[in-house]
Structures are given as structure tokens and as C-alpha cells.
N, C-alpha and C positions, 0 to 999 in steps of 0.2 A: 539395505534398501535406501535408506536416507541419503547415504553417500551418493548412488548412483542420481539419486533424483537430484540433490545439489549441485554432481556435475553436470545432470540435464539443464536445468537453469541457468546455471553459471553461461552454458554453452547455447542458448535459446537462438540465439541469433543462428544458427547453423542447423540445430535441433529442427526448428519450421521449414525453413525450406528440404530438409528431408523427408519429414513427414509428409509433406505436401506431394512431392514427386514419389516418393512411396503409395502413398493414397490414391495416385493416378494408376500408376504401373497397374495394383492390386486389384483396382475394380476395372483396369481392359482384358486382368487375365481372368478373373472372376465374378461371378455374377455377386453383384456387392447388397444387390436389395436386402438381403436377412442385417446388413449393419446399421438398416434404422431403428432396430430394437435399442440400441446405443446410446441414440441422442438424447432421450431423457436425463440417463443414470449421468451421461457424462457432462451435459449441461449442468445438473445438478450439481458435480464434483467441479465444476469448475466456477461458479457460483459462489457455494460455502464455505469451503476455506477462506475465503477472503472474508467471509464476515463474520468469522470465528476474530480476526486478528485487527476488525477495526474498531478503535476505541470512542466506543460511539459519547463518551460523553465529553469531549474534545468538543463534539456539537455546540456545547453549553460554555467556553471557555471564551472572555473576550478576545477577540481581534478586532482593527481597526476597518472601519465599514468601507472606507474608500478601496482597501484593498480587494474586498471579496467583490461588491460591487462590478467593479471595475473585471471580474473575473468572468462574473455567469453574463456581464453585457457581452463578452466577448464568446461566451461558450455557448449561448440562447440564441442571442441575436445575429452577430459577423459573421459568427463560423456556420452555423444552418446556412446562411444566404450565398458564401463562399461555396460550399457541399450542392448546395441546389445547381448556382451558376455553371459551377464544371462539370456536373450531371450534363445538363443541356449543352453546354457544349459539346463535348465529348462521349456523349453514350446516348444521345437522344433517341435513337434506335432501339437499344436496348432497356427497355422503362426497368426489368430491374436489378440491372446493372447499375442503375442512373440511385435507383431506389437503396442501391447496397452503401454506394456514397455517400447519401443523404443521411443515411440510418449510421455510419460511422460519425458524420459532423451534427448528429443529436446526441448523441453518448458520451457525454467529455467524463476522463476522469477515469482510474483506475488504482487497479492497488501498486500498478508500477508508475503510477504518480509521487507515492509517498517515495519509493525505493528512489527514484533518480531527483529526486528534488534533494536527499540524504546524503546521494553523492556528491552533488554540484554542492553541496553546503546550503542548502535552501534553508525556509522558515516550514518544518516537517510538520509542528504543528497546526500552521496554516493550511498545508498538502493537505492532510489528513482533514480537516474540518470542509474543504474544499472538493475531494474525494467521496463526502457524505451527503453534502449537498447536490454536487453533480449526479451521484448514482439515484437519489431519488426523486430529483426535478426532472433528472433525464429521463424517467422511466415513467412519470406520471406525463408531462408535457409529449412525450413521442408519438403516440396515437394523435394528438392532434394537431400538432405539426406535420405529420402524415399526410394527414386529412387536409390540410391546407395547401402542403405544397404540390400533391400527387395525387389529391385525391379523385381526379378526372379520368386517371391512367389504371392506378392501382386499387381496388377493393380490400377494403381492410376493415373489417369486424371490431368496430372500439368494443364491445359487451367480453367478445372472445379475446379479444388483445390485453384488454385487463385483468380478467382470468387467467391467462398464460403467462402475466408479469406478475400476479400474483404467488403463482406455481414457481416460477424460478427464480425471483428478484425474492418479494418482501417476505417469503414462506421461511428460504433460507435466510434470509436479511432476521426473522426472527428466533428460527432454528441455532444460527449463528450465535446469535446473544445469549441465548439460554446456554446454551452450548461453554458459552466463554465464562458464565457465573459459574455453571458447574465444576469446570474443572480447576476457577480460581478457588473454589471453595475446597473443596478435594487435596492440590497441592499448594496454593496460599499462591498471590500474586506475585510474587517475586520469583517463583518459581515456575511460571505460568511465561513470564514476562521473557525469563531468561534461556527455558530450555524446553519449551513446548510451542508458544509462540511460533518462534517461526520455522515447523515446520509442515504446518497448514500452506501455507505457500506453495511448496512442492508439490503436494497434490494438484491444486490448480493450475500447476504447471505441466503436469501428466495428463491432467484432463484437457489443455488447450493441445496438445501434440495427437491427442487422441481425438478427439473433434473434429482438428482440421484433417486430420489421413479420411476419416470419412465421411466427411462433406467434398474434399476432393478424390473418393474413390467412386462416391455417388457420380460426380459431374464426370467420369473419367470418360465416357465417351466422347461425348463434346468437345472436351479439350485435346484428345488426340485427334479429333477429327478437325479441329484448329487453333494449333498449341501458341499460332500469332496473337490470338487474342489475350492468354495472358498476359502475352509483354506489352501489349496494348493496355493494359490496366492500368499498368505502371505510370503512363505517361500525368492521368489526372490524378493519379493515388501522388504522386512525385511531385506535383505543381501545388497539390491543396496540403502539404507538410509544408513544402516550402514556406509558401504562403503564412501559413500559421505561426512557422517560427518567426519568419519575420517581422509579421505584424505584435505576435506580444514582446519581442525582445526589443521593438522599438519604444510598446509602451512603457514595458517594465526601466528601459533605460533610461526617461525622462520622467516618469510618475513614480516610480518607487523606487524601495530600499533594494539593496545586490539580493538580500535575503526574499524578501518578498517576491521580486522582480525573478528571478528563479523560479518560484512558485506559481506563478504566473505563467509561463513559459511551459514549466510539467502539466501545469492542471488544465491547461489548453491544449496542447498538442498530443501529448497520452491520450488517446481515446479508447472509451471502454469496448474497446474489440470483443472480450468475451462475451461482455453482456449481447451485443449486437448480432454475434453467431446465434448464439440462446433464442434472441428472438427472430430472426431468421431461420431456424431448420425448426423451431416448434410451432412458430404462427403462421410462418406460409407453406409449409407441406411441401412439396415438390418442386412449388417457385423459388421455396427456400433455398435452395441447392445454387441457384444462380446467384443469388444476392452473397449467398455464404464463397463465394468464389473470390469474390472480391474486396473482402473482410482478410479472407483466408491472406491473400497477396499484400493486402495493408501491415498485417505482421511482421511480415519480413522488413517492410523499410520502417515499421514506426520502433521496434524492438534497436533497429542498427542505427536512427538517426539519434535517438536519445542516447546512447553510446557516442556518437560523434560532437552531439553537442554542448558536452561535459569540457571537450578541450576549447570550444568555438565559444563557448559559453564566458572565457580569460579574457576573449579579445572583445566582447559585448560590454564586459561587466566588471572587469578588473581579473587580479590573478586570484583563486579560489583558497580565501584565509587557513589562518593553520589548524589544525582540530583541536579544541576545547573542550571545559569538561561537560557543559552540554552534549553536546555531539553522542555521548558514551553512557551517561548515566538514565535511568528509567529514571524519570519524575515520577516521585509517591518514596513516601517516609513513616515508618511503622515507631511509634511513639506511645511511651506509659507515663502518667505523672510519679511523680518520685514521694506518694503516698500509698503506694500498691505495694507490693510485696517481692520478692525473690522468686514465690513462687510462679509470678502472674507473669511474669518476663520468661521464663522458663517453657510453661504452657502456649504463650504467643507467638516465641523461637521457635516453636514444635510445630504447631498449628499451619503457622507461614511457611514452612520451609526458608528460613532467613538464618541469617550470624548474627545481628547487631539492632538494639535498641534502642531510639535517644528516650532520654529521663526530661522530664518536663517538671517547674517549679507550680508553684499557684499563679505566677504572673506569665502563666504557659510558656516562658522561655526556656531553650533547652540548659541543663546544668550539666548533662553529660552523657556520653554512649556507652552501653554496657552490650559487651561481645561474648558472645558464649565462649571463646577463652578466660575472660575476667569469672564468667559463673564457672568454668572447672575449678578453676583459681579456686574459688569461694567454698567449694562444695568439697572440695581438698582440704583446705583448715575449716572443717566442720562448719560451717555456716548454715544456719538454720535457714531452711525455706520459707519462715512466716516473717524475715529479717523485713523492715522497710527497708525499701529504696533511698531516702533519705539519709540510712544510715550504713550506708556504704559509699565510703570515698571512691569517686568515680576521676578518670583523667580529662584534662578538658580538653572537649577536642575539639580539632583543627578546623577552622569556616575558610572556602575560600569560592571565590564569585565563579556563576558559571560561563563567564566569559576568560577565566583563565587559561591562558594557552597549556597543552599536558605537558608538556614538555616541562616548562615553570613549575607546575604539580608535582612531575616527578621530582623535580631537583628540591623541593619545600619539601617534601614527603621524606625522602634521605636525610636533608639536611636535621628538622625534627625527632626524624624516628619515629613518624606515626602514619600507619598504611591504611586510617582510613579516615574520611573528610569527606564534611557536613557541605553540600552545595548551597549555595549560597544564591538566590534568582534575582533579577532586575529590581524585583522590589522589597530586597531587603530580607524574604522569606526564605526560610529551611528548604528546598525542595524536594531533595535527597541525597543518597550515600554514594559517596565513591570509593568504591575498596578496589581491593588487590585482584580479584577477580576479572573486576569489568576491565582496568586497565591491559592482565593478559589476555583476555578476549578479543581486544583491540588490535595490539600487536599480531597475534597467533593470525585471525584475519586477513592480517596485511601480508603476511607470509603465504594465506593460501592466495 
């Protein structure tokens, strides 16, 4: 199952506009009313996943103020006024069609924010803190931004709007978290990080393909009775990306770092589409279905332009640096002082689902990594389990910064004869491990 949903993913860009024209066909040949039972379960499933997998306490981690700033000016302010402007031009007739636009340029930010800021080489960490901020300013501020810019045209219940964001934003936003202690607790974070992780994703990506067939099975009369108006959508959905890109890749080129300036660029023009169907087929009922029409259509170019502008992204920003050991290693480092015992290392290796240890002195510097190979080792020549840490000669391992190209790693790595290495961060700190693992991960990857 996993497989297939991975190459659904992989393939999204083709995957939406099937479903979409699937979704049509199916409710001109059948009466589609009974698939609003749906829209719950599956707004839900497209929802949680994603806040199963966001680390929410990234929230708490400094970044520099200019940069985020400089972000929600552009996600709060520009872009709502941009989304209003080409409503009214272009859909004034249509209030909520006009409305569907509007409610895409208030939702910045998604979980395929983090993913393409990753590829381009962005500041991920930034994404992500940027990601958490937009999902839940977007979702507190929307109702009244509503109210401001449409509220003449559209009727909109702030009491019922925040109960229905409640129900599918912060319920699963909390679900999620618990959700994520649990099962760090269960298989230990590193196991959590490396082979559960991601694939919550996939489900949310089952749930947007299923969504959109029945929000466009719902509209399906309409649209065969005038299939010119979808391609009409295109034209202001096509002007306000443009736009978008433009404007942050100009700011990001003169205000900020390549890395940031990336981030910049993802965490504005990704808009959280999902969230915006969610609230589109649950808070407006039947209107819903119009507004979700052109969410539905935004999919398709916002999935395929962040795909294009990974290469466009060279000639903005420079050519896109080599992969480092950043790029590949989880930050977080599982650490005993070297006054504990054999036993306590052994029980921690179990707990976590992990290989490897660093030993820490009294002046909490690390003195050395112990690998559950060195503990076969030890439990081979009889080695008692109440042994100190202290007094087991450990080998000293390898630091090297996480701005090293892998390539450089690999060739230190051979040259030494030691497959795993202590990262080393900006400020001089341990962050984490790089082993033999994440490296073919990496590779294996590049292959699929």
C-alpha cells in the first residue's frame, strides 16, 4: 500500500487533474449527493497527517526576526490584497468564485512548503517554523479578513467558522501532537523520525485526490454544462502565482540569504489548499462546492509550478549548492555521562530503537560513542553490565561541521575507517549522528 501511495505522490502533479476529470465524469453519470458523507472523514485525513509530522517545537527555536517578518508582511498583507484585486477583476460576477481566491491568498503555507524549500536547498528549519505560524494565523485571522473584505456579498457565521476550524484545524492540530508523543514514546525518536515519519504524508495525499473527485463530482453538472469556465479560472489562478513568485523572489534576492530567500519564496506561494477545501465544503454547505472548484484547479498549477521553480530558482538565486551533512541528518543526539553504567546504555539502545551512544565527561563534553557493535563486543569477553562507562576505553570519534560537503564525508569516512560522525552545528554544538544508514538512504533515494 505504501508503495502505491508513494507513487501517488511522487506523481501528484498528474494524479489531481485525474481525479478532478474523474470526479466530473462520475457525478454526470451518477447521482453523487450520498458522497457528502465524505467530506468530514476525509477533510480530517487530510488535516492530520500533517500534524502528526510537524515539529512543533521548531516554533521555540531562534531565527532571525527580519526574515519571518518580512514573511507574514507578505502572506497577511500583499498577498490577501493581490487575491482580493483579481477576485474583482476577474470573477466579480461570481462572489464565490471571487471568495475561492481570496480564501487560497489567506492560507499561506503548507506541509509542501517544508518538502520543496528541501529540494531547492532552503533554510527547512525556517519552512517549517514558517509553516506553523501561517497554519495558525491563517486560520484565526480568516474569518475576519472575510468579514472585511466580502463581508457585504458573503454571509459568514465567525461563532460557526470557529467551531468548524476548530473541528478540523486545531482538534487535529492537537490530535496530531499527542498522536506524535505517542508513538515517539512506543518506538523512540529515531525511529519515529526515520521510518514512520513520513508516511503520514501519503495519507494526506489520498485524502486530497479523494476530496477533490468529490467536490468535483458534486459541481459536475455545472461544469459540463460549461466546461469554458474551468479554463477561465486558470487565467486569475495563473496571474496571482505568477505574481507571487515574483514578488518574493525579488525580495528574497535583495533582502536575504539564497537559503532563506527560498524559504521565502515556498512559504508564500504554497498555499494551504487543503486547509481551504476543509473549510470551503464544511462551512459553506452547498456554496461550498463553488469555491472548492477553484481551489480544486489551483492544485494543479501550484503542485507543477513549485516543480518548475526548482530549476528557475538557479537563475534567481545562483546554482543550487552541493548536499551536506545537514541536508541528511535528523538533529537530536541521544547522550549518557560516562558515570552510568553498561547497563543504562544498553536499556536506552532498546528503548530508542537506536545503534549508537555518545558518553559525556563531567564537563559534559562528549569523550566518546559507544555502538551496540562495541556492547557485542563487550558482552562477548564477559563484560559485566554494572561496568562504568568511564571504564571502557571508547574510540574517539570523528566531528565534522554540518556544512561539509558528503561527498568530502564520504572520502574522511574511508580515509579514517570510521562510519559514523558526530555533526558538528554553526555554533560549535554536537547536533547529531551521521551513520551508514542515513548516508544510503540518501543515495537509495536518488536512485528512486
Amino acid at each position: 500500500m505504501w508503495i502505491r501511495l508513494s507513487f501517488l505522490q511522487k506523481n501528484l502533479v498528474y494524479a489531481i487533474p485525474i481525479s478532478l476529470i474523474l470526479g466530473v465524469l462520475f457525478g454526470y453519470l451518477i447521482d453523487s449527493s450520498v458522497l457528502k458523507i465524505l467530506i468530514l472523514p476525509l477533510t480530517i485525513l487530510m488535516i492530520y497527517p500533517m500534524m502528526v509530522t510537524l515539529n512543533i517545537k521548531s516554533l521555540f527555536t531562534y531565527c532571525k526576526p527580519k526574515t519571518q517578518i518580512l514573511i507574514q508582511l507578505v502572506n497577511f498583507i500583499i498577498i490577501p490584497l493581490v487575491g482580493f484585486g483579481i477576485g474583482l477583476v476577474f470573477l466579480k460576477n461570481t462572489p464565490y468564485l471571487a471568495y475561492g481566491l481570496l480564501l487560497i491568498a489567506l492560507l499561506p503555507t503548507s506541509g509542501m512548503t517544508i518538502s520543496w524549500t528541501g529540494f531547492a536547498k532552503g533554510n527547512v528549519n525556517l519552512a517549517i517554523k514558517t509553516t506553523i505560524i501561517g497554519l495558525i494565523l491563517g486560520s484565526l485571522l480568516m474569518p475576519f479578513y472575510t468579514a472585511f473584505f466580502v463581508g457585504q456579498t458573503i454571509s459568514l457565521p465567525i461563532l460557526k467558522t470557529f467551531i468548524e476550524l476548530g473541528k478540523v484545524i486545531f482538534l487535529p492540530l492537537l490530535l496530531g501532537f499527542i498522536t506524535q508523543i505517542i508513538l515517539k514514546k512506543i518506538y523512540g525518536e529515531m525511529h519515529f523520525n526515520k521510518n514512520i515519519k513520513s508516511k503520514f504524508p501519503l495519507l494526506s495525499t489520498l485524502a486530497v485526490i479523494g476530496i477533490i473527485f468529490v467536490a468535483m463530482a458534486l459541481k459536475s453538472k455545472s461544469i459540463i454544462a460549461d466546461p469554458l469556465e474551468v479554463l477561465y479560472l486558470l487565467i486569475p489562478l495563473i496571474l496571482f502565482y505568477i505574481f507571487n513568485y515574483f514578488l518574493t523572489s525579488i525580495i528574497g534576492k535583495y533582502f536575504l540569504s539564497r537559503e532563506d530567500a527560498i524559504t521565502l519564496v515556498y512559504g508564500s506561494v504554497m498555499r494551504n489548499l487543503s486547509v481551504a477545501l476543509a473549510i470551503a465544503l464544511i462551512v459553506f454547505g452547498d456554496n461550498g462546492v463553488e469555491i472548492a472548484l477553484i481551489i480544486a484547479v489551483a492544485y494543479v498549477i501550484q503542485v507543477q509550478s513549485a516543480a518548475w521553480y526548482i530549476k528557475f530558482s538557479e537563475k534567481v538565486f545562483g546554482v543550487i549548492p552541493e548536499d551536506v551533512i545537514k541536508d541528511i541528518v535528523e538533529e537530536g543526539l541521544f547522550a549518557l555521562h560516562n558515570n552510568l553504567t553498561l547497563y543504562d546504555v544498553i536499556k536506552l539502545l532498546d528503548e530508542e530503537h537506536i545503534n549508537s551512544v555518545a558518553i559525556l565527561n563531567r564537563k559534559e563534553k562528549i569523550v566518546g560513542l559507544i555502538t551496540s557493535q562495541i556492547i557485542i563486543n563487550l558482552l562477548a569477553d564477559n563484560k559485566s553490565l554494572k561496568t562504568k562507562l568511564s571504564d571502557i576505553k571508547l574510540p574517539t570519534p570523528l566531528q565534522i561541521n554540518e556544512r561539509t560537503p558528503i561527498k568530502k564525508v564520504l572520502s574522511i569516512m574511508k580515509q579514517k575507517h570510521k562510519y559514523k560522525v558526530l555533526v558538528i552545528n554553526q555554533k560549535g554544538k554536537i547536533s547529531g549522528v551521521l551513520t551508514k544508514s542515513e548516508i544510503i538512504s540518501k543515495f537509495a533515494g536518488e536512485i528512486k
